[in-house]
C-alpha positions as CSV (number, residue, x, y, z in Angstrom):
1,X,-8.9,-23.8,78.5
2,X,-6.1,-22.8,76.7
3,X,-5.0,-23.1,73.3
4,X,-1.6,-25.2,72.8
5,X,-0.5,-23.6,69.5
6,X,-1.5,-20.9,66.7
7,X,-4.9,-21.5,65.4
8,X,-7.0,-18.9,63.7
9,X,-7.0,-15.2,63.2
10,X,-8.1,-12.3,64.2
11,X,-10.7,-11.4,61.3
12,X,-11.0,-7.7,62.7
13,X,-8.3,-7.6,60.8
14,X,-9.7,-8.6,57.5
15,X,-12.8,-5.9,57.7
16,X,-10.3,-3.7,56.8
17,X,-10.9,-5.1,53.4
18,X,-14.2,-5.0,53.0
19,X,-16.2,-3.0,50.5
20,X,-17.9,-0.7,52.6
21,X,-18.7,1.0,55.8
22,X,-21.6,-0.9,56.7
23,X,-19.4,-3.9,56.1
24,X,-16.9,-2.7,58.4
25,X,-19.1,-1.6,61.2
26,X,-19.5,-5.0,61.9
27,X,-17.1,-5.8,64.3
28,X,-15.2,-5.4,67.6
29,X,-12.0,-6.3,69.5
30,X,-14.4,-9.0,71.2
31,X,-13.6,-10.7,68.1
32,X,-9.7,-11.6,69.5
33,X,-10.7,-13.1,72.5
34,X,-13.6,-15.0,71.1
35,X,-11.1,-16.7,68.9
36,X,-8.3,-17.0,71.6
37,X,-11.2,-18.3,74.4
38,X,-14.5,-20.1,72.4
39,X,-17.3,-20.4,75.0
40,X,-18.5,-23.6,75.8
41,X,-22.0,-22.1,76.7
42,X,-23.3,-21.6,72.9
43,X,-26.7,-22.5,73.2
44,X,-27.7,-23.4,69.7
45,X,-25.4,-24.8,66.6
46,X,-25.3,-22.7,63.8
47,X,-27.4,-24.5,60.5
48,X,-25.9,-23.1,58.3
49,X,-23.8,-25.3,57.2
50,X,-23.5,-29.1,57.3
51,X,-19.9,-29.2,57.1
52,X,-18.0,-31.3,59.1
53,X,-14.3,-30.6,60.1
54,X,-12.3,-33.1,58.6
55,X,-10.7,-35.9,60.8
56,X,-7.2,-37.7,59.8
57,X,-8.8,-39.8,57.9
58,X,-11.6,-37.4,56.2
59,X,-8.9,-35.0,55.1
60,X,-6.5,-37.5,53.9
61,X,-9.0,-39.3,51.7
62,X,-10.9,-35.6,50.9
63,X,-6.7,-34.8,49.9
64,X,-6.2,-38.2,47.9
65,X,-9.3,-37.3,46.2
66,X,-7.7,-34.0,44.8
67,X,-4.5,-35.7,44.0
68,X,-5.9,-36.0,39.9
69,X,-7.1,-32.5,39.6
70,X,-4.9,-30.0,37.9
71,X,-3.7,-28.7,41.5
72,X,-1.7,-31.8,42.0
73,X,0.1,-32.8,45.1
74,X,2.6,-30.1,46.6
75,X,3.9,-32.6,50.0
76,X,4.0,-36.3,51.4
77,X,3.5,-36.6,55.4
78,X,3.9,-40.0,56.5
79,X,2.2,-41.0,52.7
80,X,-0.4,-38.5,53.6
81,X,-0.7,-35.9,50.5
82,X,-1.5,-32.3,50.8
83,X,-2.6,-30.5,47.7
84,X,-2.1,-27.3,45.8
85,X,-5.5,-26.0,46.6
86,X,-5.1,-26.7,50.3
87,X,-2.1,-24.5,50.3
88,X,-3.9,-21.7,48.4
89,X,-7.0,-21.9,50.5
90,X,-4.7,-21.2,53.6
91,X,-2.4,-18.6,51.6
92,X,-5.8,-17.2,51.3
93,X,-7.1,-17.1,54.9
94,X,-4.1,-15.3,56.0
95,X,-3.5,-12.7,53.4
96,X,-7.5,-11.7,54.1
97,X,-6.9,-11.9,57.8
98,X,-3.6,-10.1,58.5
99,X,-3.8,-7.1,56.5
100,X,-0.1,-8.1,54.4
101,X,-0.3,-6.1,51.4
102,X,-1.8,-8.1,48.7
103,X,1.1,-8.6,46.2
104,X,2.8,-11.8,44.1
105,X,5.6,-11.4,46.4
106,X,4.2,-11.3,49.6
107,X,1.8,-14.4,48.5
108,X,5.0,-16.2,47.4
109,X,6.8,-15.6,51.2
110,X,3.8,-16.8,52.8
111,X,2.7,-20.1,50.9
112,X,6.4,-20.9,52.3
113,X,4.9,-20.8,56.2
114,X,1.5,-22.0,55.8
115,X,3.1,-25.2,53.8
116,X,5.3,-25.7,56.5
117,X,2.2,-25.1,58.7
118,X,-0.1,-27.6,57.2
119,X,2.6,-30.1,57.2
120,X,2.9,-29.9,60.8
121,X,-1.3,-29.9,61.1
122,X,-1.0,-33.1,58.9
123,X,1.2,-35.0,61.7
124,X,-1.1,-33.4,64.4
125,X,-3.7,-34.8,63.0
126,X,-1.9,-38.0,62.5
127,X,-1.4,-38.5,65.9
128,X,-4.6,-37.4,67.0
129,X,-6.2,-40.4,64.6
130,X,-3.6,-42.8,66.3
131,X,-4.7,-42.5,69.6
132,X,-8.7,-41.9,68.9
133,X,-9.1,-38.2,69.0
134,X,-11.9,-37.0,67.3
135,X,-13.7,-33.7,67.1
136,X,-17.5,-33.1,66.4
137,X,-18.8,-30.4,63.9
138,X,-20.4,-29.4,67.3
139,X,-17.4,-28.7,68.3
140,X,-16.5,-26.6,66.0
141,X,-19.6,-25.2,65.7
142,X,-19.4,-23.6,68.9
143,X,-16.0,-22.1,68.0
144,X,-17.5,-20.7,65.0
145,X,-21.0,-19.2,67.0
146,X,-18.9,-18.0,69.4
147,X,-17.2,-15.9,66.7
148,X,-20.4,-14.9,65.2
149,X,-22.3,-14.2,68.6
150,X,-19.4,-11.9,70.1
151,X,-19.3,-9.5,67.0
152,X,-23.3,-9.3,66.3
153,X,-22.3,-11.2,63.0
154,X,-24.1,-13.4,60.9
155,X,-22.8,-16.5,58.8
156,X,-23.5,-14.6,55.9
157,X,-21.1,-11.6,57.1
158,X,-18.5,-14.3,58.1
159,X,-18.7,-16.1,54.9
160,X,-18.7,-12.0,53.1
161,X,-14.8,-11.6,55.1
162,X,-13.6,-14.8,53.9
163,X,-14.9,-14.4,50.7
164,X,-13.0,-11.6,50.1
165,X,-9.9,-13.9,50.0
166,X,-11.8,-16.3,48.0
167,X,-11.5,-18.4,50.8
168,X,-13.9,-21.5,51.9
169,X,-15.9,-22.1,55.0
170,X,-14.7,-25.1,55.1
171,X,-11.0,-23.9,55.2
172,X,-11.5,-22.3,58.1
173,X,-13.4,-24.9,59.6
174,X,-10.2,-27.3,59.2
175,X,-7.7,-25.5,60.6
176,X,-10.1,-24.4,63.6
177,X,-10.7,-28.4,63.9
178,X,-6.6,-29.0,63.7
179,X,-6.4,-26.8,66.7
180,X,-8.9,-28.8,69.0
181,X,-7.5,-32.1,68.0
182,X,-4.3,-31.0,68.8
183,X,-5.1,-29.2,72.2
184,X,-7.1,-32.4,73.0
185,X,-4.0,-34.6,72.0
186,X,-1.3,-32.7,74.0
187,X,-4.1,-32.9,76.6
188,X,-4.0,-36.5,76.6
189,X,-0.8,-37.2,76.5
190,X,0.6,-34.8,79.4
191,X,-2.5,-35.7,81.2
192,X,-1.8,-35.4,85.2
193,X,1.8,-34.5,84.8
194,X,1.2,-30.2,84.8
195,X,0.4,-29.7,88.2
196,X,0.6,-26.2,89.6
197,X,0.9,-26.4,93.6
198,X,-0.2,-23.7,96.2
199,X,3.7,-23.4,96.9
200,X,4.6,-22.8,93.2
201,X,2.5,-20.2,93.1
202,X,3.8,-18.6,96.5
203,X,7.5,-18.9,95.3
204,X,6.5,-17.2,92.1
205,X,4.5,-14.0,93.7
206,X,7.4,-13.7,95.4
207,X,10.2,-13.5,92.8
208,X,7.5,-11.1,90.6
209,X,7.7,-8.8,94.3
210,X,11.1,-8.6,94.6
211,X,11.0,-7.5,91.0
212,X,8.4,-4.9,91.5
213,X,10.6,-2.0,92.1
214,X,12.3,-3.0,88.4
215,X,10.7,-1.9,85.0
216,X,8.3,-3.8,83.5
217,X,7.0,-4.7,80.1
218,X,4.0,-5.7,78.3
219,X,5.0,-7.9,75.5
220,X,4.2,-9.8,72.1
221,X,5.8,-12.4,70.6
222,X,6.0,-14.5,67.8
223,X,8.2,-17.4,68.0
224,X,10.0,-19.7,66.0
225,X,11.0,-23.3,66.9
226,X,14.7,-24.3,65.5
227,X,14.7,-28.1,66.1
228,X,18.3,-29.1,64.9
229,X,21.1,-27.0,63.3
230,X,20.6,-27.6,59.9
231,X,17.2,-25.8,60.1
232,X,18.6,-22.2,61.6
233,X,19.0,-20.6,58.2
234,X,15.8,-21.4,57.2
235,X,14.0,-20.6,60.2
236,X,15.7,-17.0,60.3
237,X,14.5,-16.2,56.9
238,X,11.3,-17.3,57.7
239,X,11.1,-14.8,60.7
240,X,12.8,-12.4,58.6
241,X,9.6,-12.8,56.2
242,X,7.0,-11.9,59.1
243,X,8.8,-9.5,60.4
244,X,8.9,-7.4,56.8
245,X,5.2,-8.6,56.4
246,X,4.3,-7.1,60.0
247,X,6.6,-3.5,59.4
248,X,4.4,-3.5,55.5
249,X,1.1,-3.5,57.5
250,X,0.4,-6.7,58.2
251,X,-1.2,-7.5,62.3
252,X,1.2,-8.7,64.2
253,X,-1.9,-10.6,66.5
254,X,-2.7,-12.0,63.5
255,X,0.7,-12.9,61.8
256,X,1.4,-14.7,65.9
257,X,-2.3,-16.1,65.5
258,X,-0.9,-18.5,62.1
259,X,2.7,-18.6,62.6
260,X,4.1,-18.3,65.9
261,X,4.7,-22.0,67.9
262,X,4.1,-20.6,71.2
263,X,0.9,-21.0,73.7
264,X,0.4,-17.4,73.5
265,X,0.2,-17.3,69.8
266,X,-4.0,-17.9,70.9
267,X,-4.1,-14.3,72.2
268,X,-2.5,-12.5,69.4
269,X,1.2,-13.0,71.0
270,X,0.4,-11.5,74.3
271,X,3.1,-13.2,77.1
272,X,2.2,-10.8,79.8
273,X,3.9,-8.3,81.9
274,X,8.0,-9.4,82.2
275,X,10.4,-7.5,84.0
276,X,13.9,-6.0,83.0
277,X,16.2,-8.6,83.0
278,X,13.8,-11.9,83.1
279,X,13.9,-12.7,79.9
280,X,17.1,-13.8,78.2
281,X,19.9,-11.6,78.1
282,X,19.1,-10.9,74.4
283,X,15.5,-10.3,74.3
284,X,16.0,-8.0,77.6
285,X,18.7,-6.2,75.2
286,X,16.2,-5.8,72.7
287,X,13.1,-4.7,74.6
288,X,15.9,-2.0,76.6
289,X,16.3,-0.4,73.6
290,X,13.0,-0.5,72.3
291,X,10.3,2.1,72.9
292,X,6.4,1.8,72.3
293,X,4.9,0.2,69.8
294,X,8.0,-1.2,68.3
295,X,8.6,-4.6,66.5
296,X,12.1,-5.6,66.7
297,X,13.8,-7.8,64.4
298,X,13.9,-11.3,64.5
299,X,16.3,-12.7,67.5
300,X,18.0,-15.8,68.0
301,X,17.2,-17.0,71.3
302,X,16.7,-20.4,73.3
303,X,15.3,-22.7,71.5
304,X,14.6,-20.4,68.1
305,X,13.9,-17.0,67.0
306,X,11.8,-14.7,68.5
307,X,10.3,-11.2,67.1
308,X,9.1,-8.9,70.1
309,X,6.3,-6.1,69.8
310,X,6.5,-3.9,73.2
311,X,2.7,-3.2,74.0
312,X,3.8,-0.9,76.8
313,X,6.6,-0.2,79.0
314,X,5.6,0.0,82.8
315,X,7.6,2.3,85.3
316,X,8.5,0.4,89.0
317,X,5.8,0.0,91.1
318,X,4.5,3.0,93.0
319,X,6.4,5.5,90.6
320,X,4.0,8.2,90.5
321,X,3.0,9.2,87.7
322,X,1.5,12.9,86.5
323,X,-1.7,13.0,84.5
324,X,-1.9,15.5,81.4
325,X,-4.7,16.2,79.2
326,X,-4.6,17.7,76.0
327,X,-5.8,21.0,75.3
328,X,-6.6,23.4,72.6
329,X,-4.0,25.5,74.3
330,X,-0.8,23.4,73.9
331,X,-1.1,22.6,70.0
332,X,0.9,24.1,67.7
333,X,0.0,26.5,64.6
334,X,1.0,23.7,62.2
335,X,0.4,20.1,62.2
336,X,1.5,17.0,60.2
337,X,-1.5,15.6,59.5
338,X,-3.1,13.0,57.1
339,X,-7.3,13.0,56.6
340,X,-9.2,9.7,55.7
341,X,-12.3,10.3,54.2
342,X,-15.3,8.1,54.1
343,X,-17.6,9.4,51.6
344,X,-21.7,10.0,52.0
345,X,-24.4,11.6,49.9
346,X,-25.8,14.5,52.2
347,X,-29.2,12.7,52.1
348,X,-27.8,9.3,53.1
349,X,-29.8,6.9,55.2
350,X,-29.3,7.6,58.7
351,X,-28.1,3.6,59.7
352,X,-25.6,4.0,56.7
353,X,-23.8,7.3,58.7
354,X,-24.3,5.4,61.7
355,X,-22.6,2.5,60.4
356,X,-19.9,4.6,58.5
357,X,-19.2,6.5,61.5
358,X,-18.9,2.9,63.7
359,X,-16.3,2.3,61.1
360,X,-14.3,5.1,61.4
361,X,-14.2,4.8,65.3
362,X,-12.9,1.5,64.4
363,X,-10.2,2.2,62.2
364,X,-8.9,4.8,64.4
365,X,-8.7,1.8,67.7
366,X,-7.1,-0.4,65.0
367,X,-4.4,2.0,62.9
368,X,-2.0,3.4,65.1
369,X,0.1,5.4,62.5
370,X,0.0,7.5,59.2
371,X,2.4,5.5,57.6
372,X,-0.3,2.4,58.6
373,X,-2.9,4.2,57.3
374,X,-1.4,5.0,54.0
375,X,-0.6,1.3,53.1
376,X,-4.4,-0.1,54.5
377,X,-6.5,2.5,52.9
378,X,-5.8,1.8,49.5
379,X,-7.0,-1.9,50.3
380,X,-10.5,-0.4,51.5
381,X,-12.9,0.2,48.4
382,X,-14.5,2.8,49.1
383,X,-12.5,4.7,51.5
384,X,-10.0,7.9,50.9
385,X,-6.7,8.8,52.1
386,X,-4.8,12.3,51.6
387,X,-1.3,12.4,53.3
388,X,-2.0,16.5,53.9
389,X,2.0,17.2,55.2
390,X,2.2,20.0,57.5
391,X,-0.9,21.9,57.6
392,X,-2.1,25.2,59.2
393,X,-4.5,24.2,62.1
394,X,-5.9,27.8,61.2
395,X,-6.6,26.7,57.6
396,X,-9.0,23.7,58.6
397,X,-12.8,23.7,59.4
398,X,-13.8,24.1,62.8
399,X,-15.2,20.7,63.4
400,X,-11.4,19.0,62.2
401,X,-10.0,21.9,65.2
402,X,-12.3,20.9,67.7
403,X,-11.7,17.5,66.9
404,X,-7.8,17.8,66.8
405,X,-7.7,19.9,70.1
406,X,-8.4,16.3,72.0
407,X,-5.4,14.8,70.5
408,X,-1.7,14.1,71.3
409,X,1.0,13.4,69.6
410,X,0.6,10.6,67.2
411,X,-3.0,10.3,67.9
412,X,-6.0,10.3,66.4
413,X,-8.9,12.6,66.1
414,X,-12.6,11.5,66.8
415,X,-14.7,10.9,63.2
416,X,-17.5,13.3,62.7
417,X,-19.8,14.1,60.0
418,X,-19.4,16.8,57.3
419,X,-20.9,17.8,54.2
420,X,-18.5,15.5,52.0
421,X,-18.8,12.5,54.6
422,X,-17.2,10.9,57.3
423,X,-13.7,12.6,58.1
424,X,-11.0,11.5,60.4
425,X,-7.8,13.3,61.1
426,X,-4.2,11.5,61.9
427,X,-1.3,13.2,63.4
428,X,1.7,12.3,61.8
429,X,4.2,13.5,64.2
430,X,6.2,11.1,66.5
431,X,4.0,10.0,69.3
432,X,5.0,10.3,73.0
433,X,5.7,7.1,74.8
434,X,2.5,7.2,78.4
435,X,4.6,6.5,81.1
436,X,2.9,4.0,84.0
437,X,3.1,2.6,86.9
438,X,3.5,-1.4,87.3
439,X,0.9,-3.2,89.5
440,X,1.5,-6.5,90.9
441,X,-0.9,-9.6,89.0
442,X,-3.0,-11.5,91.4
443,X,-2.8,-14.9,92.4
444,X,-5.0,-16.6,89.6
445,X,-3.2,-15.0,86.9
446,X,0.2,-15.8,88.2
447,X,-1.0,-19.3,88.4
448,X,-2.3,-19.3,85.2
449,X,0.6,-18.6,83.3
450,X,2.7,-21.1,85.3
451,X,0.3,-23.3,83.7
452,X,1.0,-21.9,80.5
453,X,4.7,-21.9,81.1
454,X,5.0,-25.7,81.5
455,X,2.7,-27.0,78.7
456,X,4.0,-25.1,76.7
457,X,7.3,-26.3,77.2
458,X,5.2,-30.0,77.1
459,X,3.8,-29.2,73.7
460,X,7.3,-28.0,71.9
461,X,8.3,-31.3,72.9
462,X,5.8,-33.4,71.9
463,X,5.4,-31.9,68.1
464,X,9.0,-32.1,67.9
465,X,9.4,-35.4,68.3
466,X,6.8,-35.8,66.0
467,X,8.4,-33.7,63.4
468,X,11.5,-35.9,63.7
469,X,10.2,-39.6,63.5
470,X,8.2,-38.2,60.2
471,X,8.6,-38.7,56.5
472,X,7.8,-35.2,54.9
473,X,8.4,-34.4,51.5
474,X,8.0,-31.7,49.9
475,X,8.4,-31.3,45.5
């Protein structure tokens, strides 16, 4: 099924703030896709808490209950209030989920989105009530066990990453609850009217073949509704915001996860493959010039702003590509290099390494640069990070050579074991774009995001007509 809107997180992200290797071993990139896709097979609810996800009416009366504490009331949607500790809660759950450098500032640029963001769950929510939409703690139950059973996690463990952000269960609950009301509501509404024919599809394969012999990209997004003029400024900062938040070390999954208004915010921004010159003239600009791994800055497109992360750029199809591998041979007697350290007793339990040495394997799937590196390590108790400039490969032990001798440009070495710990090297020189070859999709994926396509366009509609028969205030 898929989801209409941003929603959660990816909490991989957060491990990188936990306090220690054990902590961090405990997850994988399943994690993404769990969130993006919950299964509906979960064979037993979780117990371990009784919480259940707030309806409307539950949240506006759990809300109106607040409104005499010393947080006070921040907004007004349609009478409903939303308080100060609702905003922090959420200002929580993405600082501890998107790895955004933890500072007064950044905290201040992104209570501005998630008040925004609550608003708009407020009317969601709204609407859902209105025309009897409900969703179970089951429900989100499931959600949650799916999280838990795809990453080997316990409740405890999920409560230990949200914790770190001082962040209640029940926060996350909510906005996971927000997301299936809403999904259920857009559901209901647009129900029979997306309807993806046989010939749809056919006329689709073959505009994406007569494009095959073009370049192609795989690309992320995060996007940005502008519903009437007067909003453009603000909008634009806001991407602006991301976009500096993303290029400090935050996750761009993540950051498209909570922010972005677009179907494809569920899988971490992902739109699939496009082709030079499908999209609009100036997000094609924009991904021409980019190479990757790049985030571009924010764009003003149809309909709002966009900010573009090229996953990959794909040659035509049947270019044929040569394969290399590296070798001992081709490095050079000096490297830029950066070491993160993981430190461990000599005598130290044998699951600890283990689970230290998981950790490292994920950080090195997760951190792509040294400049990334330098700005999440400090944020990992524990953990140790020595920018080493250019280094002699001579002057380094022979496990770090053999290690670096399977490395490119850019890359990173495999973690192994030494006497002070768990060591991983970075290369800090410019990494060198791997050229492939485009294939076509198949039939149930083309079809699939036709589906996509249209309710999303469905969806933008319906919250902004929403947004526009509202009475928000905000003090």
């Amino acid at each position: 099924m898929v989801t209409l809107r941003s929603t959660v997180f990816g909490i991989l992200a957060a491990l990188a703030g936990m306090a220690s290797p054990a902590a961090f071993a405990q997850a994988s990139n399943a994690q993404q896709a769990a969130l993006a896709n919950p299964p509906a097979d979960v064979a037993q609810r979780d117990t371990s808490s009784d919480e259940t996800p707030p309806t409307a009416t539950s949240q506006a009366a759990s809300v109106d209950a607040r409104t005499h504490d010393k947080d006070g009331v921040v907004a007004f949607v349609n009478d409903i209030p939303i308080s100060e500790y609702d905003v922090r809660q959420r200002v929580g759950l993405v600082m501890v989920t998107s790895s955004i450098p933890h500072t007064p500032e950044m905290e201040k640029r992104v209570r501005t989105q998630v008040l925004e963001e609550l608003e708009t769950e407020m009317l969601q929510r709204q609407e859902a009530l209105k025309n009897d939409i409900t969703v179970s703690s089951v429900e989100v139950d499931q959600y949650i066990n799916g999280i838990i059973k795809e990453n080997n996690m316990t409740m405890d463990q999920l409560k230990e990453v949200l914790g770190r952000g001082h962040v209640a269960l029940s926060t996350l609950r909510s906005q996971i609850s927000a997301s299936i009301l809403w999904r259920k509501a857009v559901q209901a509404h647009y129900a029979g009217r997306v309807n993806i024919s046989p010939e749809m599809v056919d006329a689709e394969m073959a505009r994406i073949s007569e494009g095959a012999n073009r370049a192609h990209f795989a690309v992320a997004e995060i996007f940005l509704p502008v519903d009437s003029p007067e909003q453009d400024e603000k909008v634009r900062k806001d991407a602006l915001n991301i976009e500096e938040q993303i290029q400090g070390g935050g996750n761009f999954g993540a950051m498209a996860r909570q922010f972005s208004q677009s179907p494809s915010a569920a899988a971490g921004g992902d739109m699939g493959m496009v082709y030079d010159g499908q999209l609009a003239p100036e997000l094609n600009q924009a991904l021409e010039q980019m190479k990757t791994g790049d985030i571009s800055q924010p764009i003003r497109s149809i309909g709002g702003y966009y900010i573009l992360a090229l996953r990959q750029r794909f040659e035509p199809l049947g270019t044929k590509i040569a394969e290399t591998q590296p070798s001992a041979a081709t490095l050079p007697a000096t490297l830029p290099l950066a070491r993160i350290l993981l430190p461990l007793p000599p005598n130290a339990p044998k699951d600890l390494a283990q689970n230290a040495m998981s950790a490292a394997g994920q950080f090195r799937a997760r951190v792509p640069t040294c400049d990334v590196a330098a700005k999440v390590i400090p944020q990992m108790k524990g953990w140790m990070f020595y920018k080493l400039g250019d280094m002699r490969l001579a002057d380094l032990s022979q496990d770090a050579r053999d290690a670096l001798a399977k490395t490119e440009p850019g890359g990173s070495a495999e973690p192994f074991r030494s006497a002070m710990g768990i060591e991983l090297f970075m290369r800090c020189d410019k990494a060198i774009p791997k050229l492939q070859a485009y294939q076509l999709p198949t039939r149930d994926q083309v079809e699939q995001q036709l589906f996509e396509d249209q309710i999303s366009a469905l969806a933008r509609r319906y919250n902004r007509d929403l947004k526009r028969n509202a009475d928000i205030e905000t003090r």
